[in-house]
Residue frames as a rotation matrix with the C-alpha (Angstrom) as fourth column:
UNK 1
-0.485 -0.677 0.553 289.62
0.874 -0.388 0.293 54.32
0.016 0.626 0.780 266.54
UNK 2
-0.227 0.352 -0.908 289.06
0.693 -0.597 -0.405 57.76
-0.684 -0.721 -0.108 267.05
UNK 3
0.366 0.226 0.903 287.67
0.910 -0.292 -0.295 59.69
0.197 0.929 -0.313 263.78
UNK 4
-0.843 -0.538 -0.010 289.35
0.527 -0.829 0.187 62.87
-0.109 0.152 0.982 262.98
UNK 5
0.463 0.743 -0.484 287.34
0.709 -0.638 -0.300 66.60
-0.532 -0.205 -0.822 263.58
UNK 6
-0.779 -0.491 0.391 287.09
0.575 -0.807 0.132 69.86
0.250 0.327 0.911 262.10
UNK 7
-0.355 0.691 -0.630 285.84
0.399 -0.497 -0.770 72.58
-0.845 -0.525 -0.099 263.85
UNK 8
-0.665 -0.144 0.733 283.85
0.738 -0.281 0.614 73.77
0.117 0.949 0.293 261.25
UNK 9
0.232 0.524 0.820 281.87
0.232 -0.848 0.477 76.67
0.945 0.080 -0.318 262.88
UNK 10
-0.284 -0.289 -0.914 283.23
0.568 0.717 -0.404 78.55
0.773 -0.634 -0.039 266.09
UNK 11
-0.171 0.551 -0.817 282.08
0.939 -0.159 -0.304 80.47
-0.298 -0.819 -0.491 268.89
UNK 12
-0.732 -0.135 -0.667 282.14
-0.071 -0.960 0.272 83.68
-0.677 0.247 0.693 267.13
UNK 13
-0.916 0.258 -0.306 280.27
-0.298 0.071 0.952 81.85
0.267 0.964 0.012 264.15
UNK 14
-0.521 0.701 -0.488 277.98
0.845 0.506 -0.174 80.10
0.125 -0.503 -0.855 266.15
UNK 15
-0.725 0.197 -0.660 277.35
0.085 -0.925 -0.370 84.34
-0.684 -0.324 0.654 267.78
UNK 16
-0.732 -0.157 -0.663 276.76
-0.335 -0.764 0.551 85.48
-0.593 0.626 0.507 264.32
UNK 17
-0.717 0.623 -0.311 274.24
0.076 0.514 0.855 82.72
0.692 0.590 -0.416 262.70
UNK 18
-0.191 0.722 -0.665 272.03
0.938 -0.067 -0.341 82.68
-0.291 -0.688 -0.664 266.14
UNK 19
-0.354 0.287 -0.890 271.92
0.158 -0.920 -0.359 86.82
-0.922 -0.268 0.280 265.73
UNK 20
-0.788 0.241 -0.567 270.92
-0.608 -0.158 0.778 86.41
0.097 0.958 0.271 261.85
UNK 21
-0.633 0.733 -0.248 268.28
0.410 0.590 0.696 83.87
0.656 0.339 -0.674 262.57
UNK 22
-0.120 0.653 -0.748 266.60
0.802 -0.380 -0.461 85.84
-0.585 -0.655 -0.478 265.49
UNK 23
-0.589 0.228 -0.775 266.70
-0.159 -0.973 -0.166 88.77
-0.792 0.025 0.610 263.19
UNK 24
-0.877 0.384 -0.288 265.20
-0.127 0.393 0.911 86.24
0.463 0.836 -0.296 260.26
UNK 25
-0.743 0.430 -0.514 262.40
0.670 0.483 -0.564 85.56
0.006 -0.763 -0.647 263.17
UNK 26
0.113 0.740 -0.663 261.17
0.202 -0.671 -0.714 88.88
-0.973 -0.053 -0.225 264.33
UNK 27
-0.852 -0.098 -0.514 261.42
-0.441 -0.395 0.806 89.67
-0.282 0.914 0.293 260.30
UNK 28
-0.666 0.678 -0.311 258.94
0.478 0.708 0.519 86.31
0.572 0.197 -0.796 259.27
UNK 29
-0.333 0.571 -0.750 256.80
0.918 0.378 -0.120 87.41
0.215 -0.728 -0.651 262.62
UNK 30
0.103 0.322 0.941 256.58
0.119 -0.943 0.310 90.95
0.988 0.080 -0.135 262.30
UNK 31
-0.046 -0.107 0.993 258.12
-0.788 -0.608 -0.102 91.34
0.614 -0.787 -0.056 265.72
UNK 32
-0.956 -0.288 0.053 257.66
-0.244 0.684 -0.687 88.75
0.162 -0.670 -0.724 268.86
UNK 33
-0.485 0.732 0.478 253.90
-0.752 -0.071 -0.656 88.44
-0.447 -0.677 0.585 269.40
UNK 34
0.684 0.714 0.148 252.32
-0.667 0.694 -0.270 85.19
-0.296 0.086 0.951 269.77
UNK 35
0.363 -0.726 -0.584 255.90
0.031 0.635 -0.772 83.48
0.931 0.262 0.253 269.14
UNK 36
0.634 -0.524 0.569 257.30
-0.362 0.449 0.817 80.88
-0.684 -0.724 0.096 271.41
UNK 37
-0.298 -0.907 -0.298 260.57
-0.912 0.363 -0.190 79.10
0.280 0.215 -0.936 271.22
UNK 38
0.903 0.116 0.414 260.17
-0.231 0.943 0.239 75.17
-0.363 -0.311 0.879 271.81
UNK 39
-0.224 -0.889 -0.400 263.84
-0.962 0.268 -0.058 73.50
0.158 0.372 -0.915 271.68
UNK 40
0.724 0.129 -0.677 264.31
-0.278 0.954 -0.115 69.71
0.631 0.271 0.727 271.05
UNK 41
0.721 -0.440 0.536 266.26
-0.533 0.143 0.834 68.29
-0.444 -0.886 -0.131 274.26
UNK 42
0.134 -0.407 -0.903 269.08
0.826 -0.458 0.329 68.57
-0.548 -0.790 0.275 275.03
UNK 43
-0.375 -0.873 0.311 270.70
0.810 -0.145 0.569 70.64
-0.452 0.465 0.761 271.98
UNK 44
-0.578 0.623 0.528 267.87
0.704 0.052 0.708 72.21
0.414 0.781 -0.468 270.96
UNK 45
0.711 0.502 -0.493 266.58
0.668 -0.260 0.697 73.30
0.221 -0.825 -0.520 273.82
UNK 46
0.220 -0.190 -0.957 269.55
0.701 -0.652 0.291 75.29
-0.679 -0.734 -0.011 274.89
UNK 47
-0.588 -0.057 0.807 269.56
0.784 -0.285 0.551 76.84
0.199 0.957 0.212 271.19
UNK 48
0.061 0.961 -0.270 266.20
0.988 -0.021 0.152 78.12
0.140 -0.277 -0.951 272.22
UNK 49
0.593 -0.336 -0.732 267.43
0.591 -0.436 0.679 80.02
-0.547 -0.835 -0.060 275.35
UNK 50
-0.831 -0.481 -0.279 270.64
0.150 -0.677 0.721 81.83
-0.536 0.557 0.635 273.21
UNK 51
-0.819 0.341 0.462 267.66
0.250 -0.514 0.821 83.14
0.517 0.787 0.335 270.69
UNK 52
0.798 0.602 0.045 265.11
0.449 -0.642 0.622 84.18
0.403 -0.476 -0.782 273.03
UNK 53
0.465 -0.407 -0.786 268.19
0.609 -0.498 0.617 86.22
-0.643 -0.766 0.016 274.33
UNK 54
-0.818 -0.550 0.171 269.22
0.450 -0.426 0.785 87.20
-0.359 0.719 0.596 271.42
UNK 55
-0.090 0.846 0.526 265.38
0.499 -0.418 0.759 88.76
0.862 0.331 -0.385 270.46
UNK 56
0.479 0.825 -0.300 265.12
0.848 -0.345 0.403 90.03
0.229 -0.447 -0.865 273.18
UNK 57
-0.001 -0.677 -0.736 268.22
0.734 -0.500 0.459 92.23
-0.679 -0.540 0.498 272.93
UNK 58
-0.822 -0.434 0.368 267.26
0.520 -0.309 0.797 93.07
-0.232 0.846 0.479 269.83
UNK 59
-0.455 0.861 0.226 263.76
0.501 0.038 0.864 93.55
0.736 0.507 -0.449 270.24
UNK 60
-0.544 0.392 0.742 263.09
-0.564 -0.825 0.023 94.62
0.621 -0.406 0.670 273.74
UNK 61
0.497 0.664 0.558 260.53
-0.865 0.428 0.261 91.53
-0.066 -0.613 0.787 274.61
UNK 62
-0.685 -0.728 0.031 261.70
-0.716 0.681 0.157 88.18
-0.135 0.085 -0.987 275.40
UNK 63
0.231 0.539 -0.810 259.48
-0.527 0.769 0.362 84.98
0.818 0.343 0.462 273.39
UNK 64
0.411 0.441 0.798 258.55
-0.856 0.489 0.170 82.50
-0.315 -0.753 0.578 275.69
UNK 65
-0.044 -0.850 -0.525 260.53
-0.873 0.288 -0.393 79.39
0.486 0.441 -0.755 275.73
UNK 66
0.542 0.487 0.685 259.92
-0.778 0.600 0.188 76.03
-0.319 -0.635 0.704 276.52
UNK 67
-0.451 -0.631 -0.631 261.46
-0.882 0.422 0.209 72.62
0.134 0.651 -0.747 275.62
UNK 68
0.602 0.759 -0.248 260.38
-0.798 0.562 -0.216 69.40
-0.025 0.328 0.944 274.14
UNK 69
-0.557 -0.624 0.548 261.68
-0.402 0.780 0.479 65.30
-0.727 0.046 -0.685 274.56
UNK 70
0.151 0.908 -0.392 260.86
-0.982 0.092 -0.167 63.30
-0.115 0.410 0.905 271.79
UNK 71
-0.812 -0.583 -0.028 261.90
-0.581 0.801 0.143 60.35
-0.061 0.132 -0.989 272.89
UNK 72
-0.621 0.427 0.658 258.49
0.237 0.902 -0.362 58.36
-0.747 -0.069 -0.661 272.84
UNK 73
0.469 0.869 0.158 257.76
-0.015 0.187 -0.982 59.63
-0.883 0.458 0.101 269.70
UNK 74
-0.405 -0.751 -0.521 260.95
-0.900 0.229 0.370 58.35
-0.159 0.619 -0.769 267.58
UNK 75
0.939 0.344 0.022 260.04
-0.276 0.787 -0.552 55.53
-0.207 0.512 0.834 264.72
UNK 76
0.469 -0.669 -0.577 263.67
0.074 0.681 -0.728 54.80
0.880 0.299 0.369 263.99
UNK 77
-0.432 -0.472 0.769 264.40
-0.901 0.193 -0.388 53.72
0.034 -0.860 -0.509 267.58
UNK 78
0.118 0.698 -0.707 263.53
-0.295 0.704 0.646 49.75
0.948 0.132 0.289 267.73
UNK 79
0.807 0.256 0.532 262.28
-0.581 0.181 0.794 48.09
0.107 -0.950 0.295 270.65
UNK 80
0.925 -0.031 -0.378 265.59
0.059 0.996 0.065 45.88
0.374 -0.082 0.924 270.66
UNK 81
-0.366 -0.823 0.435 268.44
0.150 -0.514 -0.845 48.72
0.919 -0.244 0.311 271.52
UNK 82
-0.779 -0.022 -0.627 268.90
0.621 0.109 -0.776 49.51
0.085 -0.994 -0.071 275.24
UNK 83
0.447 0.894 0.021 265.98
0.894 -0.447 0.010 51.53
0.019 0.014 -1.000 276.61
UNK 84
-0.657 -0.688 0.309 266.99
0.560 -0.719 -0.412 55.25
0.505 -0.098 0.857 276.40
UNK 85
-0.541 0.159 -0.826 266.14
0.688 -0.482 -0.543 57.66
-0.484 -0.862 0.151 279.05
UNK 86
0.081 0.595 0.799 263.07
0.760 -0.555 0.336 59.99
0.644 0.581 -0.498 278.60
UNK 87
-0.914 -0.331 0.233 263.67
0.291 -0.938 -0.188 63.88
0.281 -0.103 0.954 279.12
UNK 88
-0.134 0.791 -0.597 261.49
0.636 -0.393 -0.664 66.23
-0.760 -0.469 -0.451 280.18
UNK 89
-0.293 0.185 0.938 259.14
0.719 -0.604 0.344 68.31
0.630 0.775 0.044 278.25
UNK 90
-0.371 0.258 -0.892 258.68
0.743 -0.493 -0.452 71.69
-0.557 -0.831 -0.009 279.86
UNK 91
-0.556 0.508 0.657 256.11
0.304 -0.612 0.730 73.60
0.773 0.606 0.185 277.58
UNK 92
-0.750 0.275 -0.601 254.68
0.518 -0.319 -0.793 76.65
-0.410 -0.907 0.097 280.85
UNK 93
-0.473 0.586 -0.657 252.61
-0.574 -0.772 -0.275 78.18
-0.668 0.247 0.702 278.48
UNK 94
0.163 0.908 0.387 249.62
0.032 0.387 -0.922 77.42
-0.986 0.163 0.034 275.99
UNK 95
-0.711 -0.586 0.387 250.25
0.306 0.237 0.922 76.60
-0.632 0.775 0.011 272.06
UNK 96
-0.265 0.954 0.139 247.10
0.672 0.286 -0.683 77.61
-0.691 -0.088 -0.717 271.21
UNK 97
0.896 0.161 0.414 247.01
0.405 -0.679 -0.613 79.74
0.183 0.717 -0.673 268.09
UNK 98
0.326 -0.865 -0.382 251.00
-0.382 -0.490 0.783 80.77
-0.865 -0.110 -0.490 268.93
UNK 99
0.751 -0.552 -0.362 253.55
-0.469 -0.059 -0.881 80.71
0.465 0.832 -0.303 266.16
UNK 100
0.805 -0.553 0.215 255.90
0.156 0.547 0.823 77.83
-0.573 -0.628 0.526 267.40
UNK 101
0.425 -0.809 -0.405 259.71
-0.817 -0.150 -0.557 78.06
0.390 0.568 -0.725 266.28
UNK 102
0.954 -0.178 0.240 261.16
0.013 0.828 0.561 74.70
-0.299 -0.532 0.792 266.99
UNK 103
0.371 -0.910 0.185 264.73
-0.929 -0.363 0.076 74.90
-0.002 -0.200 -0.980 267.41
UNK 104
0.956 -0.173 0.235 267.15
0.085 0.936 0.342 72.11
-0.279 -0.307 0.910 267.10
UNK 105
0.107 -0.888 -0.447 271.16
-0.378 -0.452 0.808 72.25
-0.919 0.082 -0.384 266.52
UNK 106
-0.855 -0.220 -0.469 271.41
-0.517 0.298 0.802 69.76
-0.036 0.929 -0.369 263.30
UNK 107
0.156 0.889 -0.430 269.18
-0.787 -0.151 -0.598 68.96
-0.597 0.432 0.677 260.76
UNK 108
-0.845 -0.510 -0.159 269.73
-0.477 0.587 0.654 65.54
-0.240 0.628 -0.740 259.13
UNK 109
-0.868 0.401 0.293 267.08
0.472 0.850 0.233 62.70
-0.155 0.340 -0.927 258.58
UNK 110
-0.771 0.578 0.267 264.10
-0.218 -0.633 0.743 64.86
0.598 0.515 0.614 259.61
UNK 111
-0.092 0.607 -0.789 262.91
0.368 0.757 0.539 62.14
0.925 -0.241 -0.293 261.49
UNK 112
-0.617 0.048 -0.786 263.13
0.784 0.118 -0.609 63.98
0.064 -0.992 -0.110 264.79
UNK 113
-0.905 0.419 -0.080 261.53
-0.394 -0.751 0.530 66.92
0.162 0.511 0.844 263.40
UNK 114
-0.349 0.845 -0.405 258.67
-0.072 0.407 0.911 64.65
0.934 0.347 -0.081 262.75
UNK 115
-0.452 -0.100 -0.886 259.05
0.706 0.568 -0.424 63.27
0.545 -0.817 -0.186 266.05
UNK 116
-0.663 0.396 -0.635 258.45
0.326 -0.611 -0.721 66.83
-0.674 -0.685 0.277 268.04
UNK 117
-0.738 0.672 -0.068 255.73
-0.565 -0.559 0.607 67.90
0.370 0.486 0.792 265.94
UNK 118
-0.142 0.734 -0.665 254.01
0.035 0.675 0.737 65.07
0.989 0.082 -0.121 266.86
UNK 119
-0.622 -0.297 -0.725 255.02
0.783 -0.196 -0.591 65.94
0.033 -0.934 0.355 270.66
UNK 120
-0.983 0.171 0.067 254.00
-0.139 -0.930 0.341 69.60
0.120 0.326 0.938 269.72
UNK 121
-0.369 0.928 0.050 250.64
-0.641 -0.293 0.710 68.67
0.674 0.230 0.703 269.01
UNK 122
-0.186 0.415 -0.891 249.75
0.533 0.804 0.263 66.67
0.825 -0.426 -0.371 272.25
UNK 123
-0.268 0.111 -0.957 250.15
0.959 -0.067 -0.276 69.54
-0.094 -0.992 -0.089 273.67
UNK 124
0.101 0.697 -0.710 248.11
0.111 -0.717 -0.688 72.12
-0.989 -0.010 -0.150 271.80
UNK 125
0.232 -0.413 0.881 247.43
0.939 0.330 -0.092 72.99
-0.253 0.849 0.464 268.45
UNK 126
-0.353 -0.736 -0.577 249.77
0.406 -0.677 0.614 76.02
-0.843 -0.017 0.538 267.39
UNK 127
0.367 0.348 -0.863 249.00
-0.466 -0.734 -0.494 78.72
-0.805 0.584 -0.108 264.52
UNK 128
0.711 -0.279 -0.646 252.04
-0.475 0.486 -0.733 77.18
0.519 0.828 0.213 262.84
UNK 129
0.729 -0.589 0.348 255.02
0.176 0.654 0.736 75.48
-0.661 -0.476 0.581 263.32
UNK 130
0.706 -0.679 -0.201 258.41
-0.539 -0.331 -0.774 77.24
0.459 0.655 -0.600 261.88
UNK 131
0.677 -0.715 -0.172 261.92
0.709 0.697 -0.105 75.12
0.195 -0.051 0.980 261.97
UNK 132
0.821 -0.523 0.231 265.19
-0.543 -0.839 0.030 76.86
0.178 -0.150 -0.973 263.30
UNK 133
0.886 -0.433 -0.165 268.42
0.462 0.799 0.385 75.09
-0.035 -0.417 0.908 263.07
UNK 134
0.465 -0.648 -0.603 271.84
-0.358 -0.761 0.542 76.03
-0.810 -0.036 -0.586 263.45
UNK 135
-0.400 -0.820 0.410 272.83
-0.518 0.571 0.637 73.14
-0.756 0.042 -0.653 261.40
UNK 136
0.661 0.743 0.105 271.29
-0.491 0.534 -0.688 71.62
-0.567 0.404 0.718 258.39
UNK 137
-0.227 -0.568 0.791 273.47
-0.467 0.776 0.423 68.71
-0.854 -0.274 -0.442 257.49
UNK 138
-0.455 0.424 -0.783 271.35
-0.774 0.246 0.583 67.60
0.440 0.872 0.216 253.96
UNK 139
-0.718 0.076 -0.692 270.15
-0.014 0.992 0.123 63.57
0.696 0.098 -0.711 253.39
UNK 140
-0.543 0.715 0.440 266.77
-0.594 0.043 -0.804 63.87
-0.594 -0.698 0.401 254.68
UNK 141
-0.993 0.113 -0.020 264.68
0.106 0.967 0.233 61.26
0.045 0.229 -0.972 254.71
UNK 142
-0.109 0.876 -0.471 261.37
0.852 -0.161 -0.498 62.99
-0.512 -0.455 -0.729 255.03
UNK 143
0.028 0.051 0.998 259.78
0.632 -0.775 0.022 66.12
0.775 0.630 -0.053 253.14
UNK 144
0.737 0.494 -0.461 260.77
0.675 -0.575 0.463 68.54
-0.037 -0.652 -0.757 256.01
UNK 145
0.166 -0.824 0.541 262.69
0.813 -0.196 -0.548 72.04
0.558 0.531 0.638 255.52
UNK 146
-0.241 -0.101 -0.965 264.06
0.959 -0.178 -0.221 74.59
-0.150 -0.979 0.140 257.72
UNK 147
0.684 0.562 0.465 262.72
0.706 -0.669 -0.230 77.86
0.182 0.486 -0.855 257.69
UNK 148
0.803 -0.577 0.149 265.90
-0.575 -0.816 -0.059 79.52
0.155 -0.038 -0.987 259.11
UNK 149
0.732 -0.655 -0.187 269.52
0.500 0.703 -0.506 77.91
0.463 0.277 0.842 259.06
UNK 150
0.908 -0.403 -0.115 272.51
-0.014 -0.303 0.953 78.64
-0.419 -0.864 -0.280 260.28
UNK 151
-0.150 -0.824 -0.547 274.48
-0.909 -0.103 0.404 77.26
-0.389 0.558 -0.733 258.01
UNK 152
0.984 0.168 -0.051 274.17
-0.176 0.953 -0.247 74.26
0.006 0.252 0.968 255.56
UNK 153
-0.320 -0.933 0.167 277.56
-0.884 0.357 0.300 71.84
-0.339 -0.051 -0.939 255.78
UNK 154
0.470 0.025 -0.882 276.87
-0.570 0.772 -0.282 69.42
0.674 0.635 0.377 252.48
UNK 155
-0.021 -0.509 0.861 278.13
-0.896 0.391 0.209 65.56
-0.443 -0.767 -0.464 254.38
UNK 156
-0.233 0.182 -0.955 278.27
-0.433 0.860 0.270 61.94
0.871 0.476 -0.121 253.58
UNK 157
0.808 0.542 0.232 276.74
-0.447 0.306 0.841 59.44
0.384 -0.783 0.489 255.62
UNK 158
0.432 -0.408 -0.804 279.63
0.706 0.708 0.020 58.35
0.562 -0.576 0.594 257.27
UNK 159
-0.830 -0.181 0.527 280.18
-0.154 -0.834 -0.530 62.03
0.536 -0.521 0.664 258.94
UNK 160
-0.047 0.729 -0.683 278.70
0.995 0.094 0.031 63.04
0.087 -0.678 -0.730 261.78
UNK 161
-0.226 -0.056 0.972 278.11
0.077 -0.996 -0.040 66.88
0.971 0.066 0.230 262.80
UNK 162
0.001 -0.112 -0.994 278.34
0.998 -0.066 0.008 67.59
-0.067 -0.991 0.112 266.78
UNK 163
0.448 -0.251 0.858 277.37
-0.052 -0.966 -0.255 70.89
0.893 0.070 -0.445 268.03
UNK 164
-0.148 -0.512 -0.846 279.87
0.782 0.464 -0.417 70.87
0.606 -0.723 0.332 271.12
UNK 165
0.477 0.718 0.507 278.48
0.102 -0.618 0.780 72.76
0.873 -0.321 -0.368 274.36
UNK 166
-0.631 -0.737 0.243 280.46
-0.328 -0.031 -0.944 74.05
0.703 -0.675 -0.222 277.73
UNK 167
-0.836 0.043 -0.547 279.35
0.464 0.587 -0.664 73.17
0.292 -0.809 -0.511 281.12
UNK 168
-0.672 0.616 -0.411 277.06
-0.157 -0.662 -0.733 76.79
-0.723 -0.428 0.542 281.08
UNK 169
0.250 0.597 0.762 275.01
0.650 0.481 -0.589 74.88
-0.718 0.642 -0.268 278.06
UNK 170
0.336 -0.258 -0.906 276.69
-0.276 -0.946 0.167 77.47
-0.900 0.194 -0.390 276.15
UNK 171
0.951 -0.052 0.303 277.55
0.269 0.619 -0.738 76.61
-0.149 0.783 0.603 272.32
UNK 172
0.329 -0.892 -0.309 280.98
-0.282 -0.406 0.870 76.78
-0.901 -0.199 -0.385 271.95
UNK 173
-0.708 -0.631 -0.318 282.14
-0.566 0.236 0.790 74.91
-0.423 0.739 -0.524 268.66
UNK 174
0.588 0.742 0.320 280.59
-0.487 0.642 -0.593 72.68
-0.646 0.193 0.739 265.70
UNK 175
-0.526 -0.828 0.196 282.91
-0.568 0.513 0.644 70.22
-0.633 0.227 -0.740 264.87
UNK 176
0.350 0.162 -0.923 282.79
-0.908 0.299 -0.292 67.79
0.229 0.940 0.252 261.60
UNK 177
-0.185 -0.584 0.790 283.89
-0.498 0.749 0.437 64.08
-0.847 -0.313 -0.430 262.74
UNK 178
0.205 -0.372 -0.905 285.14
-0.978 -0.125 -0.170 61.91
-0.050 0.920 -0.389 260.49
């Protein structure tokens, strides 16, 4: 049975929340120095990429950008579900004393959050560690909060929230299933 959608944020909106959180960035950061992007694969990651283009149209310089799997460091994956395919992390540059923004598209449990921090730090340890989602989604199961949003969209746990992407990894729609 197929669960009924609403599109509840669309390529125009999607435009308009990415160009308010890159301008909520270089605001927090006083500009671009010493800030990387790190997206959470897959969704996350190409989030990144549309806000280091967006700063850099706005700013002039373009933030380094890298992207992070966290599949072997998820606690609510048990060892008895099929194995799931590990991603590449592709972090080209040093964390060392940088201001990390960690991108992801929705924000729900928290638990992946956790997850790439814990990634994050295996692979340097960062000034800080700010949150960027487009999506925050509520029912978190962890103390962890985004520093820049896109939009909250209040749910119940039997929704889901999909950010839906074209073939050029391009966000195109964020749809509500039911």
């Amino acid at each position: 049975m197929a669960g009924e959608q609403t599109v509840i944020m669309d390529n125009s909106g999607i435009k308009r929340a990415l160009t308010r959180i890159s301008h909520e960035i270089l605001e927090r950061n006083k500009g671009l120095n010493d800030v990387v992007l790190i997206g959470i694969r897959s969704g996350g990651a190409f989030l990144a990429e549309e806000l280091s283009h967006v700063a850099e149209v706005i700013e002039g310089v373009k933030a380094p950008v890298g992207a992070v799997d966290i599949t072997l460091y998820r606690d609510d994956i048990s060892g008895h579900l099929p194995h799931h395919a590990v991603g590449k992390t592709d972090i080209p540059f040093s964390l060392e004393g940088k201001k990390v923004v960690l991108v992801d598209d929705v924000l729900y449990t928290g638990r992946t959050i956790r997850a790439a921090m814990d990634a994050l730090m295996d692979h340097g340890r960062p000034q800080c560690i700010q949150l960027a989602v487009l999506i925050d989604r509520g029912h978190r199961e962890l103390p962890i909060r985004a520093d820049f949003v896109g939009r909250n969209v209040p749910t119940s746990l039997k929704e889901n929230v999909a950010v839906i992407f074209d073939a050029k990894n391009q966000p195109i729609e964020v749809v509500l299933e039911k």
